[in-house]
C-alpha positions as CSV (number, residue, x, y, z in Angstrom):
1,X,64.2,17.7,-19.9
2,X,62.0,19.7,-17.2
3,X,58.4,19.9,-17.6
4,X,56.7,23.1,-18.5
5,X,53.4,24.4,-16.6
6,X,51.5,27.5,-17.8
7,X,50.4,30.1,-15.9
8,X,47.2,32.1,-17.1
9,X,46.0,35.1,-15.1
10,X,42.2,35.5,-16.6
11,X,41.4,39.3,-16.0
12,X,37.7,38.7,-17.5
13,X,36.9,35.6,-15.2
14,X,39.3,36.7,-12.3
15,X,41.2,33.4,-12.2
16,X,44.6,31.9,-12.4
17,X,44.6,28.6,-14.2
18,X,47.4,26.6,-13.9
19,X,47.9,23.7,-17.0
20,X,48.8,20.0,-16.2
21,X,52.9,19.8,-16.3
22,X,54.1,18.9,-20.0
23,X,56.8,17.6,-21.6
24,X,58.5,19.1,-24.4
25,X,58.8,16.7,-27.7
26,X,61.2,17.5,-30.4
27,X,59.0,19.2,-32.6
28,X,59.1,23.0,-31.2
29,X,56.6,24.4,-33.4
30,X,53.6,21.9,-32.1
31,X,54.6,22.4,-28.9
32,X,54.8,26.2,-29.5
33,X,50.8,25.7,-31.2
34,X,50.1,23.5,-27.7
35,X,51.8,26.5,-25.2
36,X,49.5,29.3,-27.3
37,X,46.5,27.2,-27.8
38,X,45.8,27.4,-23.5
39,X,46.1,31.2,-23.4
40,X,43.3,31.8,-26.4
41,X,40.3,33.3,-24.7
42,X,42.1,34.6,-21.3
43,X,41.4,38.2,-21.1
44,X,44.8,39.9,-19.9
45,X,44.8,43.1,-17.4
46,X,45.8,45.9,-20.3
């Protein structure tokens, strides 16, 4: 398995955030929940 990192370019705040590497488990749709969960709130460019 490779380790996933998000990227989040934050129009409203004018930062890129960059999440802690993180495993994938077997259960897709909590990771899936996990992977959205860190965008809510980033403002995107359109």
């Amino acid at each position: 398995m490779v380790p996933i990192v998000m990227v989040a370019f934050d129009y409203g705040q004018k930062k890129v955030k960059f999440s802690e590497p993180k495993m994938p488990t077997d259960n897709q749709v909590a990771d899936i929940e996990k992977y959205t969960s860190y965008f809510k709130g980033v403002v995107e460019k359109h």
